[in-house]
C-alpha positions as CSV (number, residue, x, y, z in Angstrom):
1,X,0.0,0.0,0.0
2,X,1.3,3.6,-1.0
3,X,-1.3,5.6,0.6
4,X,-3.8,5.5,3.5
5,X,-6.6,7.6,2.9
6,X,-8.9,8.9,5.6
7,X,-12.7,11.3,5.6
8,X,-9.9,14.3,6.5
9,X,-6.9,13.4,4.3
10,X,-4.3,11.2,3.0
11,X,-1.4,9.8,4.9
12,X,2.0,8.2,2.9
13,X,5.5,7.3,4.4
14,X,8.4,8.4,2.9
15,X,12.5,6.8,3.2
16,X,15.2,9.4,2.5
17,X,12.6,11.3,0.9
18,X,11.4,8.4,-1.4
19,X,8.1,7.0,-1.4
20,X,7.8,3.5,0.2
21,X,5.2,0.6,0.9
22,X,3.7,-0.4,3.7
23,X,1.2,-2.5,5.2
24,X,-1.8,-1.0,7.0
25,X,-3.1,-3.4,10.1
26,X,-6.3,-2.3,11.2
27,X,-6.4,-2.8,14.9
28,X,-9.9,-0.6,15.6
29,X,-11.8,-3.2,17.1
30,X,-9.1,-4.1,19.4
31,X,-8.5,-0.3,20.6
32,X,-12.2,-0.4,20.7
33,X,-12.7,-3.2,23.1
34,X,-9.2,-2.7,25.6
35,X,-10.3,1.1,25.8
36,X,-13.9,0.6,26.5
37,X,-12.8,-1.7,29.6
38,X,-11.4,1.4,31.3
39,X,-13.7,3.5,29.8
40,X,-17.2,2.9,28.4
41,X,-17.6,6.3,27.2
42,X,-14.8,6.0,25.0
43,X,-15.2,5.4,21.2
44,X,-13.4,5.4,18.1
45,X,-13.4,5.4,13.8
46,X,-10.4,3.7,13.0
47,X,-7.2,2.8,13.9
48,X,-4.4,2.0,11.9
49,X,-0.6,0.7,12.6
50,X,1.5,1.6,8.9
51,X,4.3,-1.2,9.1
52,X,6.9,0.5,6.7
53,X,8.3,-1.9,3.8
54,X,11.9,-0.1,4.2
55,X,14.9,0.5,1.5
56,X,17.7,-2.6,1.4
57,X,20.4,-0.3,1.6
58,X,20.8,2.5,4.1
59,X,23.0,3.5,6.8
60,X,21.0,5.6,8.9
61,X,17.6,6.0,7.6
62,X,14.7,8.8,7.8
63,X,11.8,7.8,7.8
64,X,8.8,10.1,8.2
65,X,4.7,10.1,8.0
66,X,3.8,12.7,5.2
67,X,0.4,14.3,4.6
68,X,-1.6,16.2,2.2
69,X,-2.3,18.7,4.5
70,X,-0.7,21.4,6.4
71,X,-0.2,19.6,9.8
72,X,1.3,22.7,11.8
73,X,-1.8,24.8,10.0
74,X,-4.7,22.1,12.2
75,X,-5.4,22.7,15.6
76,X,-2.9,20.7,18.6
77,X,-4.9,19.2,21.2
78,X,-2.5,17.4,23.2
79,X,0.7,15.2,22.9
80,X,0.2,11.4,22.9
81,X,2.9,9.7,24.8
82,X,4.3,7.0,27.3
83,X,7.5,5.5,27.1
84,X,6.5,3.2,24.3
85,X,5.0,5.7,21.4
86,X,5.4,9.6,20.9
87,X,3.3,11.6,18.9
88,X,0.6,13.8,19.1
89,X,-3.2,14.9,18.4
90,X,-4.5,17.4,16.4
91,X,-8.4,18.7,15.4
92,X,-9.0,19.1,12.0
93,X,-12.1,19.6,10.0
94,X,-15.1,17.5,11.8
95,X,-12.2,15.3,13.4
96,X,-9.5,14.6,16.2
97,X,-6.6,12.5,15.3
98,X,-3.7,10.9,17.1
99,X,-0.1,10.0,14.7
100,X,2.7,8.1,16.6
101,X,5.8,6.6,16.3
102,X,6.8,3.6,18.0
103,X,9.5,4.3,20.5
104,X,10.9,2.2,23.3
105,X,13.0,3.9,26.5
106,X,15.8,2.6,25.6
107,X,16.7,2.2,22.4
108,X,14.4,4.1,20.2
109,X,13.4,7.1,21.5
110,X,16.3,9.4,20.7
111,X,15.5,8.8,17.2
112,X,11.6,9.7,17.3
113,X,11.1,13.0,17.0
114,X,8.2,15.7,14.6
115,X,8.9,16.5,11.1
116,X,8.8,19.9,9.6
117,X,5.2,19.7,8.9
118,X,4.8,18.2,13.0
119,X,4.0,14.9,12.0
120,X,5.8,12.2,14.1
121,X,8.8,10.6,12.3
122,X,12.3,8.9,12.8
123,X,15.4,10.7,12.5
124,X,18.8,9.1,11.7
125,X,18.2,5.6,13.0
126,X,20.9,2.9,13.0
127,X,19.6,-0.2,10.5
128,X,19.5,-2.5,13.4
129,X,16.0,-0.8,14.6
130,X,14.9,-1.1,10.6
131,X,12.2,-4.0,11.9
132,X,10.8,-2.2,15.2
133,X,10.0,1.3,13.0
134,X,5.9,1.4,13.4
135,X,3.4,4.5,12.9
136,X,0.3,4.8,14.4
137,X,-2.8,6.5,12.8
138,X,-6.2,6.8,15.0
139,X,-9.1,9.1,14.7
140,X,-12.8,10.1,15.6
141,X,-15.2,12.4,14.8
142,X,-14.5,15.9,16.9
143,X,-18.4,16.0,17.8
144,X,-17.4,12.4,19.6
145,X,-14.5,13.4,21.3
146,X,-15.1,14.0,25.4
147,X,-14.2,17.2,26.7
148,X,-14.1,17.9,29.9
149,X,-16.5,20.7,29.3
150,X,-17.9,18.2,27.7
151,X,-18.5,15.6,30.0
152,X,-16.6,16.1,33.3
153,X,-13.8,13.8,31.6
154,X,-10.9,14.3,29.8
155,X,-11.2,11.7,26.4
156,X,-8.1,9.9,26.6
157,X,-9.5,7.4,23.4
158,X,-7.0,8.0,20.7
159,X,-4.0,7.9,23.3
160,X,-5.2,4.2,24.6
161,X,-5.1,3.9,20.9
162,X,-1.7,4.4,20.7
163,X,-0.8,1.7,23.0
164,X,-2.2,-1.0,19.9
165,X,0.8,-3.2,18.4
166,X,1.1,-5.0,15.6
């Protein structure tokens, strides 16, 4: 797959600037059910993990998650992070949506960072890491997302998404 395309816009990865493949794991149903254990208020649309089909040859790659849209130009909500993702959430057009990369304490997160347009990506990162480099794409409809204006809660949906693997 070259392209994920969602109701606000279309996602892509690229390698040292080039265009590369991955494969899109839908894992909405599991979010779905581990969040709604903690919360039953919570819901979600979809969410994705993109599994990167990387270049043969590099040294130290970049790897970032590329839209048609001007990230920086959407609203932030909040950051979305533990020690085993980092990314974060934005509002745009009717919806909220979360983009992560996989990072573990430890090995990975010095080399997860934002891109120039804010979206999460990897910079310089030694080949041995080449099969633990994972995004994460989840989202809802804005009119769905809990506030605590809202609803006395803050909606924490799309960062339990985060915590999906592959």
């Amino acid at each position: 797959m070259r392209n994920l395309c969602t109701p606000f816009g279309k996602f892509w990865l690229t390698a040292d600037d080039s265009l590369v493949d991955f494969t899109l794991v839908d894992v909405t149903k599991t979010a779905i059910a581990d969040m709604q254990k903690q919360a039953p208020a919570y819901n979600l649309e979809k969410a994705y993990i993109l599994v990167p089909h990387l270049p043969e040859n590099f040294i130290e790659l970049t790897l970032q998650l590329c839209a048609d849209f001007e990230v920086y130009s959407q609203e932030p909500i909040d950051v979305v992070s533990d020690e085993y993702f980092y990314g974060e959430m934005w509002a745009k057009e009717n919806y909220v949506f979360a983009a992560a990369v996989r990072v573990d304490n430890g090995e990975l997160d010095e080399y997860g960072t934002a891109s120039e347009i804010e979206l999460p990506s990897y910079y310089e990162v030694p080949a041995k890491f080449r099969d633990e480099l994972i995004f994460k794409l989840a989202y809802k409809q804005l009119e769905d997302f809990l506030t605590v204006e809202k609803s006395k809660i803050c909606d924490l949906s799309l960062d339990l998404a985060m915590n999906m693997t592959n």
